[in-house]
N, C-alpha and C positions, 0 to 999 in steps of 0.2 A: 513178645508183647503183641498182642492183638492190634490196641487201636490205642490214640491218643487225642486228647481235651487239655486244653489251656487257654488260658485269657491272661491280656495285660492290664491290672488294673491301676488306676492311681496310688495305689497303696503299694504295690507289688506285682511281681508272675505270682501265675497259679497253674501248675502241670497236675494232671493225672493221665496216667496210664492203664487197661484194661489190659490184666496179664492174667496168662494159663498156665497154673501150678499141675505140674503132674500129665501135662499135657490133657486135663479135663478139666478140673476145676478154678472157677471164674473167680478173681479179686480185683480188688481195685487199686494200686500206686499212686499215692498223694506227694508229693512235694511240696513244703511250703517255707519259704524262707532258712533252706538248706535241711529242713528236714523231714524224713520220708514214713508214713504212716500206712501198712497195709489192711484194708479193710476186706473183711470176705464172708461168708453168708453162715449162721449156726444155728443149731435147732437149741431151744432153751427146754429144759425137763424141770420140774420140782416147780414150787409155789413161786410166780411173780408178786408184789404188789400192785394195787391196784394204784393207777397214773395219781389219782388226785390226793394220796396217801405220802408222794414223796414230797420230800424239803429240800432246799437248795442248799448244797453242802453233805449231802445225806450220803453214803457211802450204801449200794445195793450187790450183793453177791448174788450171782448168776451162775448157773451148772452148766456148762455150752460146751455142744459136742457137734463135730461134724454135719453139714445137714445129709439125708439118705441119700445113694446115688440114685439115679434112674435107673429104671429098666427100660433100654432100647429095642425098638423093633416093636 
């Protein structure tokens, strides 16, 4: 793990950790009242809706694929 962020709020802790899958690619490690949620970067292909189109409750299918790597150098 890279680097870590938490705070103590009156409600609870709150931990995240900056972690390197594969020894390149960057996610993020949530922790929140014992449970842990990895978030991490994707490219989306095929039609989104447009923001003001969705409903609260609305169930959206997303095509999400890796994002590209770089080319270094």
């Amino acid at each position: 793990m890279k680097s870590w962020a938490g705070c103590a709020l009156r409600e609870g802790l709150w931990d995240e950790w900056l972690v390197l899958l594969n020894g390149q690619e960057e996610a993020w490690l949530q922790e929140d009242e014992g449970e842990l949620t990895l978030f991490r970067k994707a490219q989306i292909s095929g039609q989104t809706p447009a923001f003001d189109t969705i409903k609260v409750s609305q169930t959206v299918t997303l095509q999400l694929h890796p994002p590209e790597k770089r080319q270094s150098g």
